[in-house]
N, C-alpha and C positions, 0 to 999 in steps of 0.2 A: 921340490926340496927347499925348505925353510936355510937362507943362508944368516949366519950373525952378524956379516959385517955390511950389511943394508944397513941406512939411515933413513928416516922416516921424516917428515915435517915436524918439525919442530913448534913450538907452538908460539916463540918469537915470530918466524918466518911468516908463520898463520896471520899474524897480527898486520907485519909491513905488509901482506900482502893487501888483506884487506883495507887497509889503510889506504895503500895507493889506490885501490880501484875505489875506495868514497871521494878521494882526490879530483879522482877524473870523472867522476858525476856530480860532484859539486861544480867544479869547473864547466862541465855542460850544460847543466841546471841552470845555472849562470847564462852561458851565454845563450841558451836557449829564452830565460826569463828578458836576457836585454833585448833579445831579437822581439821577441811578443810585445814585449812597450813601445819599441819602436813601430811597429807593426802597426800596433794599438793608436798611437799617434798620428801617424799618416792618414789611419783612416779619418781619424776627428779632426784629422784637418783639412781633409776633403770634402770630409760632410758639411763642414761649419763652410767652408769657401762658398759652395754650391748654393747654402743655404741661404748665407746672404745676399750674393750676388744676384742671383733670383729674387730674393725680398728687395731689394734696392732697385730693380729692372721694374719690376710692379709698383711701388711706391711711387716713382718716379713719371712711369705712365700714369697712374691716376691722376695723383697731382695737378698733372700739366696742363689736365683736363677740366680743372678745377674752376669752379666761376664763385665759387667763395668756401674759405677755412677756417678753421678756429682752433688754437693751441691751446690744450690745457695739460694740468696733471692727474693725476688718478686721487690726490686730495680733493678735487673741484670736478671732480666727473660731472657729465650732464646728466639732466634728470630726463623724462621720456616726454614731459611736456615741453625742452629746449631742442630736440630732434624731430622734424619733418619727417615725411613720408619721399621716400627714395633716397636718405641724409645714409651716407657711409662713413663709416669711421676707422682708424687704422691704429693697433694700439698691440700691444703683447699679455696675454694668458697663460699663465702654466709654462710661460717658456714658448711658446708660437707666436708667431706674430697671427694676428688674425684681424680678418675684414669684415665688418658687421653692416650691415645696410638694415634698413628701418621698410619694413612693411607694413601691409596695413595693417595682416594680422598678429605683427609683432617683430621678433628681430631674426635675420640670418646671418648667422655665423658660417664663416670658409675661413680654411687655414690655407696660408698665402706660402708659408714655409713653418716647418719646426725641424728637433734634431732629436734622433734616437740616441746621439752621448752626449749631450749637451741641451743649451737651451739660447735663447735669441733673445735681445736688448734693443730695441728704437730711442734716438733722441730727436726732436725736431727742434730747431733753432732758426732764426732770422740773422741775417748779418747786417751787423751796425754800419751805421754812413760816418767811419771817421774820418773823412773827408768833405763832414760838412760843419764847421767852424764853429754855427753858433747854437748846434744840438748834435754834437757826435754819436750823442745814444742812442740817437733814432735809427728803428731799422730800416734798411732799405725796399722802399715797395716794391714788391711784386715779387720777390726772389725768396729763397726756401734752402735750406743746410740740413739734411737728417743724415746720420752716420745708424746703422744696422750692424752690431756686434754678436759674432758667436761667443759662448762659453762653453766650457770643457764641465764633468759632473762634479769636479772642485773648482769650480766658480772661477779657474782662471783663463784670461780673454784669448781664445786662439785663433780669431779672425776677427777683424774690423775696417769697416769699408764707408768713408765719407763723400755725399753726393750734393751735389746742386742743382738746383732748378730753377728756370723761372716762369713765375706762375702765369703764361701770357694769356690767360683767360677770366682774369677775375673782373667782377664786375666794376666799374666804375665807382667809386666813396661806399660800396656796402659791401667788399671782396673782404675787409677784414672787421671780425667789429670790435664795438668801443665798450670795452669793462673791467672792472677789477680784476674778474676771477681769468678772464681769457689773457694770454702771455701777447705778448707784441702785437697785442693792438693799440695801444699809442706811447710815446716819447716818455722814458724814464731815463731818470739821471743816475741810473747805475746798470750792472751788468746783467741780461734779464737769465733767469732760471729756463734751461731747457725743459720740452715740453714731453711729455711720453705718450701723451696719444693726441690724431690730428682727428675734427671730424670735417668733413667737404662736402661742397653740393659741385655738381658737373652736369650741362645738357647734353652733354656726348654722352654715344653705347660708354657703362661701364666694363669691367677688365669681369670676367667672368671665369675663375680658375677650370672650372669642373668643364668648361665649353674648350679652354686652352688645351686642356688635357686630351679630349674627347680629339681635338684637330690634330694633334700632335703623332694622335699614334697611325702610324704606315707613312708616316713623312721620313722622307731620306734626302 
C-alpha cells in the first residue's frame, strides 16, 4: 500500500550527498598521489645513491692503478691517433657513465653504472698547492678529486658524492702530460676548468665489470 506521507530524497540531499563523497575522493586521491611521489622519490634516491657509489668505488680503483692520465673536455676529445692500444677512458653517455678501452680491432664500451630515472654526471679535478707561496695554482702531484653526481628526469641533483685519490702509480715526469688542450698538466695562474672525461694507461689487471658481475653472483 502506496502511503502519502513518505518523503522521498530530495534532490538538494542528492547533491550534498554526492558532494561529500567527491570530498572524500578527492581527499584520497590526494593522499594517495602524495604517497606515490614520495614513493616515487625514495626510489630515485636509492637508485641514484647505489649508482654512484658504485661509479666512485670503480673510478677510484682504476685510477689508482694508473701509471699515467690525461684530463680533458668533450670540446677537446681525443682523436684515435692520441689513444694507445689497451688506453681506457672514463667519461659519461646518454646519462651512463661508461668505460671505453681501445683494442686493436677498435673500441669497447661497458657501462660502469647508469639510472632508469635519472642520469649520471663525472667531474675530475686536481687540487691546488695553496700552500705553496710562490705558485699556489699548481696542482698537487699525484692526487686526483672527481665528484659522480645523480640526476633525477628533471635534471635536479639528487645524489652527489666527492672522492679523492692518490695516484701512487704514475710514472715518473711522463704520469701527466704537458699541453694546451690537456687540463692540469702544468701551473696556471688562475682557477683550472674541471675535466668530464679522464683517459689512463695502468700495467695492472684492469676492473672488468661483466667478470665482477659473473663473481658476484652465489656470493653470500
Amino acid at each position: 500500500m502506496l502511503l502519502y506521507n513518505q518523503k522521498g530524497v530530495t534532490l538538494i540531499e542528492l547533491l550534498l550527498v554526492l558532494g561529500l563523497i567527491g570530498i572524500v575522493i578527492a581527499i584520497g586521491w590526494n593522499a594517495f598521489a602524495s604517497a606515490q611521489t614520495s614513493w616515487d622519490r625514495l626510489q630515485t634516491r636509492l637508485e641514484a645513491e647505489a649508482a654512484v657509489r658504485h661509479a666512485s668505488q670503480v673510478i677510484s680503483y682504476e685510477l689508482n692503478l694508473a701509471s699515467f692520465l690525461e684530463i680533458r673536455q668533450v670540446a677537446h676529445n681525443w682523436t684515435d691517433a692520441d689513444i694507445k692500444t689497451d688506453d681506457r677512458l672514463i667519461f659519461v653517455d646518454n646519462g651512463a657513465l661508461i668505460l671505453r678501452e681501445k683494442a686493436s680491432s677498435g673500441y669497447i664500451d661497458r657501462t660502469i653504472a647508469d639510472m632508469e630515472r635519472g642520469t649520471l654526471q663525472v667531474s675530475f679535478t686536481k687540487p691546488l698547492n695553496k700552500n705553496d707561496g710562490n705558485n699556489p695554482h699548481a696542482p698537487i702531484a699525484n692526487s686526483l678529486n672527481f665528484t659522480v653526481t645523480a640526476l633525477d628526469n628533471s635534471n635536479k641533483v639528487v645524489y652527489s658524492l666527492d672522492s679523492a685519490i692518490m695516484l701512487s702509480n704514475m710514472l715518473p715526469d711522463t704520469g701527466v702530460p704537458i699541453s694546451d688542450i690537456s687540463l692540469y698538466s702544468k701551473a696556471k695562474n688562475s682557477n683550472y676548468i674541471p675535466g668530464d672525461r679522464i683517459l689512463y694507461r695502468t700495467k695492472a689487471d684492469p676492473f672488468n665489470p661483466e667478470e665482477a658481475s659473473h663473481d658476484a653472483v652465489g656470493c653470500y
